[in-house]
N, C-alpha and C positions, 0 to 999 in steps of 0.2 A: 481552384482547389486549394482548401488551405493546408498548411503544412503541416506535418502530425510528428511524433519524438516518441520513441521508444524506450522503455527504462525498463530493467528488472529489480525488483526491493523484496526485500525480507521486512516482513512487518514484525513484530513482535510486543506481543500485549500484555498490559498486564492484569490483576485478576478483577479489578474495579472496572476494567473496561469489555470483558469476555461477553457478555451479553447485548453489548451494543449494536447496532446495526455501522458498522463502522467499512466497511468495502460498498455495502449499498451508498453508503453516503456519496464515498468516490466518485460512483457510477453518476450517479444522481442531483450532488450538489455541482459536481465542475465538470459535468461529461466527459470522465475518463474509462476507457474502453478497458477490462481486464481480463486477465486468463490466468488463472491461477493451477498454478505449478505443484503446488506442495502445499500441505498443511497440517500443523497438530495441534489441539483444543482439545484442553484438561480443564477443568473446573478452575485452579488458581492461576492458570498464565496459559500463553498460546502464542502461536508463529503462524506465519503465512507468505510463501514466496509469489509474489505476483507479476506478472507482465503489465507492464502500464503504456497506454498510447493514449495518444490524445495531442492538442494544441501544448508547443512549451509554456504558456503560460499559464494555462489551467493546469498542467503537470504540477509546477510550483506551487501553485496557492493550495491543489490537494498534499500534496506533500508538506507545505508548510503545516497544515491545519490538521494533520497527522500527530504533528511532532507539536503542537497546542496542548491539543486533548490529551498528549501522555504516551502515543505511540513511538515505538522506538523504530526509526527507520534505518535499515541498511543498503545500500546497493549492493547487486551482487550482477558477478558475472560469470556466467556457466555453470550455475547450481553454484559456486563460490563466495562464500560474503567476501564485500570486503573490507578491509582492517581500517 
């Protein structure tokens, strides 16, 4: 069984990016598993706290490839960003 990592992040977007398919991608391009927590999408910007599981190193490469495209990632723990 391979080994799987747990992460919670605060995505946050901005308005260039609201329309994108940008959590399918997650799903999709690196097989990351998500649950999403929380969320709010306004026309000019947006958040989204998610659960992320998956292989560590598919967790990286979507998380890298996050913060490429313009996405601002936070961790957070317990509903908590952190600083």
């Amino acid at each position: 069984m391979a080994k799987t990592t747990r992460m919670r992040v605060r995505l946050t977007f901005p308005a260039h990016l609201i329309q994108e398919p940008i959590v399918y991608r997650l799903v999709k391009d690196f097989d990351i598993v998500i649950n999403i927590r929380r969320a709010d999408v306004k026309a000019d910007y947006g958040w989204v706290l998610l659960e992320l599981e998956g292989a560590p190193g598919k967790l990286e490469r979507g998380i890298a490839w996050l913060k490429e495209a313009g996405v601002q990632v936070d961790p957070i723990e317990s509903d908590v960003v952190i600083p």
